[in-house]
C-alpha positions in Angstrom: -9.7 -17.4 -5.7 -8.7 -13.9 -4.9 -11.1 -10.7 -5.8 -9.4 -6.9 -5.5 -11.6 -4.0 -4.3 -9.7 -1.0 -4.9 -11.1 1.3 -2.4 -8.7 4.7 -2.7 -6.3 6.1 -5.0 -3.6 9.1 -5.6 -4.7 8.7 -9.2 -7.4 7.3 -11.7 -5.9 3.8 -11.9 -6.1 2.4 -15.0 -6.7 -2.0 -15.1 -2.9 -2.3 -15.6 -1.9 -0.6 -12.5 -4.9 -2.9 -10.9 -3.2 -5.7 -11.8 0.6 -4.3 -11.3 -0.5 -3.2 -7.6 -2.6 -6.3 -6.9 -1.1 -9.3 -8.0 2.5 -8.2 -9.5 5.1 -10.6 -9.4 8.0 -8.5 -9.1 5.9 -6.7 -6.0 8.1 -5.6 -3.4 7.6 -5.8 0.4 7.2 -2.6 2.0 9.3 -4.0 5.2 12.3 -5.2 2.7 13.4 -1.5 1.7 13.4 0.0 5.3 15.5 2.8 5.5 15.4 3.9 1.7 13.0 7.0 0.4 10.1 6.2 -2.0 9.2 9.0 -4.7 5.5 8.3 -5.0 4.1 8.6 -8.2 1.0 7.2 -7.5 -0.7 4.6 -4.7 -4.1 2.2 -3.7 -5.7 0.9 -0.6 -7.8 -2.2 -1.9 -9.6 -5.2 -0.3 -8.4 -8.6 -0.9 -10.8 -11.0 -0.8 -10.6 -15.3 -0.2 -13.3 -16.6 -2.3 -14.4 -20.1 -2.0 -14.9 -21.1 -5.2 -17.3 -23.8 -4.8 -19.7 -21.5 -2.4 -19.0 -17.9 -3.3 -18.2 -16.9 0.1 -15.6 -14.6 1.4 -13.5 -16.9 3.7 -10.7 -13.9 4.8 -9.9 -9.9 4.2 -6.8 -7.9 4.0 -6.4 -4.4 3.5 -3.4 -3.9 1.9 -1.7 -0.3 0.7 0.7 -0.1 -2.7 2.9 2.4 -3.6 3.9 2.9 -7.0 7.5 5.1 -6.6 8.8 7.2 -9.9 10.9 4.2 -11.1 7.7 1.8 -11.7 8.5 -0.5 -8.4 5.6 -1.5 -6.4 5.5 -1.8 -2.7 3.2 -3.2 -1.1 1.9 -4.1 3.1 -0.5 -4.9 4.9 1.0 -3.4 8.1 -1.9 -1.4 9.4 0.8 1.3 10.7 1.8 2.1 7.6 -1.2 2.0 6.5 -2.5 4.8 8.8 1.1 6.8 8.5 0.9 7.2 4.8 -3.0 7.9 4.8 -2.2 10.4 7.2 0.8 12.1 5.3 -1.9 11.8 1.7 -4.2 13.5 4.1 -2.2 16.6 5.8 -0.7 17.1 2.0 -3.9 17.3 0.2 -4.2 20.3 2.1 -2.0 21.9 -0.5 -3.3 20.2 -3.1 -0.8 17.6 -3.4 -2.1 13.4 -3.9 1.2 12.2 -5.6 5.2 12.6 -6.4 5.7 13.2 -3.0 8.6 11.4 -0.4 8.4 9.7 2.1 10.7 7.2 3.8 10.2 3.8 5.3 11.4 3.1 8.9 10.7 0.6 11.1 10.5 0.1 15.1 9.9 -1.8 17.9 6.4 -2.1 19.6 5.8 -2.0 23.2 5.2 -5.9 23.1 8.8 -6.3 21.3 7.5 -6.7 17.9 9.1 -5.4 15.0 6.8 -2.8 12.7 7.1 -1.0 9.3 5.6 2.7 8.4 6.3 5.6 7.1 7.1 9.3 7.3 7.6 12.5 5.2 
């Protein structure tokens, strides 16, 4: 069984955009849409949680970021990189008072260990 903590938000999130950004089947992988621009109308960072069901305990965790753009699509990772890139672009922003309909575009690169990545950037 999988449990959602939603831990940060551009926006009060209401329980459909909990769902939409959680467990939404039409979800799209942030790493599929390299090299296109995202209008952001609104994101999460949440928890995902394993749950055994027969003993209640967590068996794994993932952090994963969604991104809601102005058309309704949902994107979602669990690429810490992007993670950080787009917390830090939500961060250096708020300084001017802006959380959401921003741009940013998703790129990706090669690591020093010759592994592909996905992020983003303003």
């Amino acid at each position: 069984m999988r449990n959602y903590e939603f831990l940060k938000s551009g926006a009060p999130l209401t329980g459909m955009d909990k769902y939409r950004y959680s467990q939404g089947a039409e979800n799209i992988k942030l790493k599929d849409v390299a090299g296109e621009k995202i209008m952001v109308k609104n994101y999460a960072t949440m928890l995902q949680k394993n749950i055994n069901e027969e003993s209640g305990e967590v068996e794994d965790e993932k952090l994963l970021l969604a991104i809601e753009a102005t058309d309704s699509k949902v994107y979602v990772t669990n690429s810490a990189t992007a993670r950080e890139s787009f917390g830090n672009i939500v961060e250096f922003l708020s300084d001017d008072g802006v959380t959401t309909g921003f741009e940013i575009k998703v790129v990706t690169g090669k690591s020093k260990n010759d592994r592909e990545f996905v992020t983003v950037t303003l």
